[in-house]
C-alpha positions in Angstrom: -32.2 -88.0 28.9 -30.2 -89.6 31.8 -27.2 -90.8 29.0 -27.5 -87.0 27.9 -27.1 -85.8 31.7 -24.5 -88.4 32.5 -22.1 -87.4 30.1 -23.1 -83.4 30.8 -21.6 -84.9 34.4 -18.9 -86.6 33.2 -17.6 -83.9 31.4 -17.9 -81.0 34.2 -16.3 -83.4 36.6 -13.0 -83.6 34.1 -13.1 -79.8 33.7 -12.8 -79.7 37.7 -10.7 -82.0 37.3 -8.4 -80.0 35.1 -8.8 -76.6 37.2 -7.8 -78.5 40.3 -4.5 -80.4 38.5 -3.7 -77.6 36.9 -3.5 -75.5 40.5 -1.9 -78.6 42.0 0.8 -77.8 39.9 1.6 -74.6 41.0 4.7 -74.2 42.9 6.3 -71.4 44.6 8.6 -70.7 41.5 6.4 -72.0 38.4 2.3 -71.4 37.1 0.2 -68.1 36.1 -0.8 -65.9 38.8 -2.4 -61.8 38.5 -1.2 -59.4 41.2 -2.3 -55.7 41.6 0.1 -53.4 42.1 -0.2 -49.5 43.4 1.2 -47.9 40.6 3.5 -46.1 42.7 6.3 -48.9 42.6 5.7 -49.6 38.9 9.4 -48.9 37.5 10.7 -51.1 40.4 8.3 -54.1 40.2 8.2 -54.1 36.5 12.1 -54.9 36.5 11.7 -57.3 39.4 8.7 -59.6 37.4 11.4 -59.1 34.6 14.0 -60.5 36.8 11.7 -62.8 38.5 10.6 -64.4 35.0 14.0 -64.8 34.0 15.0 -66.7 37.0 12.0 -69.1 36.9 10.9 -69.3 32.8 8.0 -71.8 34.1 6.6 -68.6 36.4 4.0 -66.1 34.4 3.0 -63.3 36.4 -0.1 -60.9 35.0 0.6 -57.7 36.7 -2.0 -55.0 37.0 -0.7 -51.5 37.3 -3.5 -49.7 39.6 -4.3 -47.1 42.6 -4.4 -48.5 45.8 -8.1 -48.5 46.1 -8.5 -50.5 43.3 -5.8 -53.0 44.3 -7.2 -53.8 47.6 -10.8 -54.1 45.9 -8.7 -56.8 43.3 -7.4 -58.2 46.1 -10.6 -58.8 48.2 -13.0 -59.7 45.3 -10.1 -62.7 44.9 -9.5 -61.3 41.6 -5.3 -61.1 42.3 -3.7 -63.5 45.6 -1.3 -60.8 46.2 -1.3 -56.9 46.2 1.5 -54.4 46.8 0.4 -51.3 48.5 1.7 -48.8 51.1 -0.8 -49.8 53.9 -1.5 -52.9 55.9 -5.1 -54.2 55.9 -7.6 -51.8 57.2 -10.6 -53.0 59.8 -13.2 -53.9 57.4 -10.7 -55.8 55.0 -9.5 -57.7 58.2 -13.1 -58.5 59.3 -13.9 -59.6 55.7 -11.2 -62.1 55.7 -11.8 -63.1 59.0 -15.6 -63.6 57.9 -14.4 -66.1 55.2 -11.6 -67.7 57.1 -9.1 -66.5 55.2 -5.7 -65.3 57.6 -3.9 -63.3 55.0 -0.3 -62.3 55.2 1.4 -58.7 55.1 5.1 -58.8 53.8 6.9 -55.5 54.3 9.3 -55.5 51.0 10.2 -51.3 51.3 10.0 -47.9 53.0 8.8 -45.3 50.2 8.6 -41.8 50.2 6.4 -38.8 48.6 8.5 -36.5 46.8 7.4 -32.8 46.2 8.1 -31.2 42.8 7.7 -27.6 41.6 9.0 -25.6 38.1 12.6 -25.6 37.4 11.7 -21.5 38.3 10.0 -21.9 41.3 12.4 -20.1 43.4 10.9 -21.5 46.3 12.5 -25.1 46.7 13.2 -25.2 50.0 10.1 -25.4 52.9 9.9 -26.2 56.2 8.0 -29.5 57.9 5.2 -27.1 59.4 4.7 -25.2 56.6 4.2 -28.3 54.5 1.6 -29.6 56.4 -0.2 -26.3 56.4 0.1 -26.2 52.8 -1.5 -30.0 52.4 -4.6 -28.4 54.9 -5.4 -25.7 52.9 -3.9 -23.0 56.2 -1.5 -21.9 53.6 -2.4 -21.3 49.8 -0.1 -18.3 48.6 3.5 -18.9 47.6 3.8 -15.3 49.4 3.2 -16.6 52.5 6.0 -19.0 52.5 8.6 -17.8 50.0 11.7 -15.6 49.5 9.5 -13.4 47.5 7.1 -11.8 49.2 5.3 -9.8 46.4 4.2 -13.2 44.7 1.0 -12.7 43.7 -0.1 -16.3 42.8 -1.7 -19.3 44.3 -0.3 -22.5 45.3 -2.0 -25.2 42.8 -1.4 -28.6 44.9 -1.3 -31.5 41.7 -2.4 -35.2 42.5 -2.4 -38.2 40.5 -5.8 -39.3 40.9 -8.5 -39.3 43.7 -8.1 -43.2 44.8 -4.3 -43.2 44.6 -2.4 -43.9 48.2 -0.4 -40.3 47.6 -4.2 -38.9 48.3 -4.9 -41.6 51.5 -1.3 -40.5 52.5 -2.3 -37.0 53.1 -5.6 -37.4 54.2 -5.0 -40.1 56.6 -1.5 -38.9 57.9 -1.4 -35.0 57.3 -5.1 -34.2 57.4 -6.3 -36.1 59.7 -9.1 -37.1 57.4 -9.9 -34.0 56.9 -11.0 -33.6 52.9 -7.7 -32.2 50.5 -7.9 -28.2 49.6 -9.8 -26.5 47.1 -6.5 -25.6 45.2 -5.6 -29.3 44.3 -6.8 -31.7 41.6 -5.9 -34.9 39.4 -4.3 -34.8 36.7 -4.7 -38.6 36.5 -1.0 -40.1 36.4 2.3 -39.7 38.0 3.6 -38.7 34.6 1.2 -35.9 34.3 1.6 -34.8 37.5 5.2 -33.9 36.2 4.6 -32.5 33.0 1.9 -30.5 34.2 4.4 -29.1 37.4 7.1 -28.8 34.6 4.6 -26.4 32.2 3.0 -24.3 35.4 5.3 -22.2 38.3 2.8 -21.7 40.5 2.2 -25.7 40.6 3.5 -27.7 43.2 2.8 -31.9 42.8 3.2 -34.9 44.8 4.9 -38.1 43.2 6.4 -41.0 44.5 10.1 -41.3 45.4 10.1 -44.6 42.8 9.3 -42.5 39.8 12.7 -40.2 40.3 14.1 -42.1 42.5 16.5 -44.9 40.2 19.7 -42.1 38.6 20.7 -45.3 36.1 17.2 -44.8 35.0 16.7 -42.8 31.6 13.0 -42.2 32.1 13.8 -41.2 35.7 16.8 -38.8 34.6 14.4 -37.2 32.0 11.3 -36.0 34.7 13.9 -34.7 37.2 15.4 -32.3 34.1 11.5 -31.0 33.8 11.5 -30.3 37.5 12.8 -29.4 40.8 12.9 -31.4 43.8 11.9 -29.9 47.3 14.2 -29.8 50.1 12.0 -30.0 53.4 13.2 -28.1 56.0 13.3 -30.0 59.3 13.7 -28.0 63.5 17.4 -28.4 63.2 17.3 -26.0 60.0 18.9 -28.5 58.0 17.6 -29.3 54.7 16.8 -32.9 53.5 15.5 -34.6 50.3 14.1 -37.9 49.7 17.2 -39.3 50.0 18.3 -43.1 51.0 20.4 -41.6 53.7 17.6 -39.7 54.8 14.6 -42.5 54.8 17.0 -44.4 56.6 17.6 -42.7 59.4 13.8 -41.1 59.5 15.3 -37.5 59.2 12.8 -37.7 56.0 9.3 -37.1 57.1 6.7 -38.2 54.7 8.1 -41.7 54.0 5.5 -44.6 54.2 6.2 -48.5 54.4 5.6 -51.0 51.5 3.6 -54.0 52.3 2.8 -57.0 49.6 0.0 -58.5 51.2 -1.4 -62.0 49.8 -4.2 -64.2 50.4 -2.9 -67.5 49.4 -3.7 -70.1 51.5 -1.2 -72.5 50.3 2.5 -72.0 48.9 1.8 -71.1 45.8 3.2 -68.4 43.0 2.3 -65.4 45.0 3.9 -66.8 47.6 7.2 -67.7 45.5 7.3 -63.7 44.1 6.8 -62.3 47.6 9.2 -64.4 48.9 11.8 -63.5 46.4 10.4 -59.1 47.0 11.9 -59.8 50.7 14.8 -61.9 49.6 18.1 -60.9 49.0 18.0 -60.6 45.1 14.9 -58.4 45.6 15.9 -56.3 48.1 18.9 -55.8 45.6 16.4 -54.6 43.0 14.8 -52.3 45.7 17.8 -51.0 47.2 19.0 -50.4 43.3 15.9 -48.6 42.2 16.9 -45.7 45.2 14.5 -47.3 47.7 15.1 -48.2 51.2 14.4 -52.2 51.5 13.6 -53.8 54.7 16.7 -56.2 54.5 20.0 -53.8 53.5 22.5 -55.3 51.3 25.3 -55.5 52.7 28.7 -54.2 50.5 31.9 -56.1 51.4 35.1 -54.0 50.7 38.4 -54.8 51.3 40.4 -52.9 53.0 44.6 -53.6 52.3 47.0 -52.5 55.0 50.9 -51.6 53.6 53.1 -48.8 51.9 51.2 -46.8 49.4 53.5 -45.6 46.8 
């Protein structure tokens, strides 16, 4: 019996063993690692693990394609060391990790914004800040009461992608005030649904993220904004702005929201390597490529010749 247990000891002590060489290993540009990411940045992340990969062929990164809910519960159940969401930690994540003396880090990588899409023959692309707002409330549900034509008789049907995506914490935090969304919305479960159904319905109007439409060198991208219409919101000046680069930038844009990869590694590891490279200048390139705003702007060097034209 005691031979039996000391080689049951032996052997758990050598599968420690391995567990704990194999993370020794790790570096900041080589191992296996799983990160959750909001599936809002998916067509800009996917390239960057791509890219990411390509540069470091000993790094494997598992990425998992979720709402932010769920990435945050990935994150906090130590199922993934790093999640990329549009929010920093709330107070009961922060007194969780605090609880298990954990300090983890928030990386802003990006500022994102939510895009509003109706039918190609929705007549009614333009709408004001105010009216928005009132519109995501519930105060406004008619496209008569904020259109060019005023004997519309149908209903504004506001389109989500699902009930824990950060789109829906977006409005209810920043817009509504907590206040719950309107009777005329509902999930159609993805971003890409959330277009096609917009695309079949003109009294639909859906929220999306910029990321989705965003990248014009994109095919997929090119092929939703042929199904649909992008609105201009109006802002006090009269002037009429879409989510554009320009526009995030200089916060003309209203309903823009920042990008955070936040990690709970406590030593340099893989995560810390990918996040590293998010905030970098090759990933910022990827960012600022894919028609988001990074944190770090690339800069563009052109020369300038001085002489005779002919």
């Amino acid at each position: 019996m005691i031979k039996k247990l000391s080689v049951l000891l032996i052997f758990v002590f050598i599968l420690i063993s391995c567990n704990n060489s194999s993370q020794s290993n790790e570096t900041a540009t080589s191992g296996k690692i799983s990160i959750a990411i909001d599936v809002s940045y998916q067509p800009v992340l996917e390239s960057a693990i791509q890219v990411f990969e390509t540069s470091y062929p000993k790094a494997k990164i598992k990425a998992y394609y979720v709402s932010e809910y769920e990435a945050m519960d990935l994150l906090v159940k130590d199922s993934v060391r790093v999640a990329i969401v549009p929010r920093l930690y709330n107070e009961e994540e922060t007194k969780y990790f605090e609880n298990i003396k954990i300090k983890p880090r928030a990386t802003q990588i990006a500022v994102d914004a939510i895009a509003f899409i109706v039918h190609k023959e929705n007549p009614d692309t333009a709408i004001s800040y105010e009216t928005m707002k009132q519109i995501l409330s519930g105060k406004v549900s008619t496209w008569k009461d904020i259109g060019k034509n005023k004997n519309r008789k149908d209903s504004i049907t506001l389109v989500f992608d699902n009930p824990g995506s950060s789109i829906v914490g977006y409005v209810l935090d920043s817009i509504n005030k907590n206040e719950p969304l309107p009777k005329n919305s509902f999930s159609a479960s993805t971003n890409e649904k959330v277009i096609d159904y917009v695309s079949q319905n003109k009294s639909a109007m859906g929220l999306i993220p910029l990321a989705w439409i965003a990248d014009m060198e994109d095919s997929t991208a090119n092929k939703f904004l042929s199904k649909i219409e992008v609105v201009h919101i109006i802002g006090e000046d009269k002037e009429y702005r879409r989510p554009y680069l320009f526009y995030l930038q200089n916060g003309e844009y209203p309903f823009i929201r920042n990008v955070y990869a936040l990690s709970r590694e406590a030593k340099m590891g893989l995560g810390t390597g990918f996040v590293s490279f998010l905030a970098g200048k090759e990933g910022q390139r990827l960012i600022y490529k894919a028609d988001l705003l990074p944190v770090h702007k690339p800069i563009r060097l052109v020369e300038l010749k001085t002489g005779n034209l002919q």
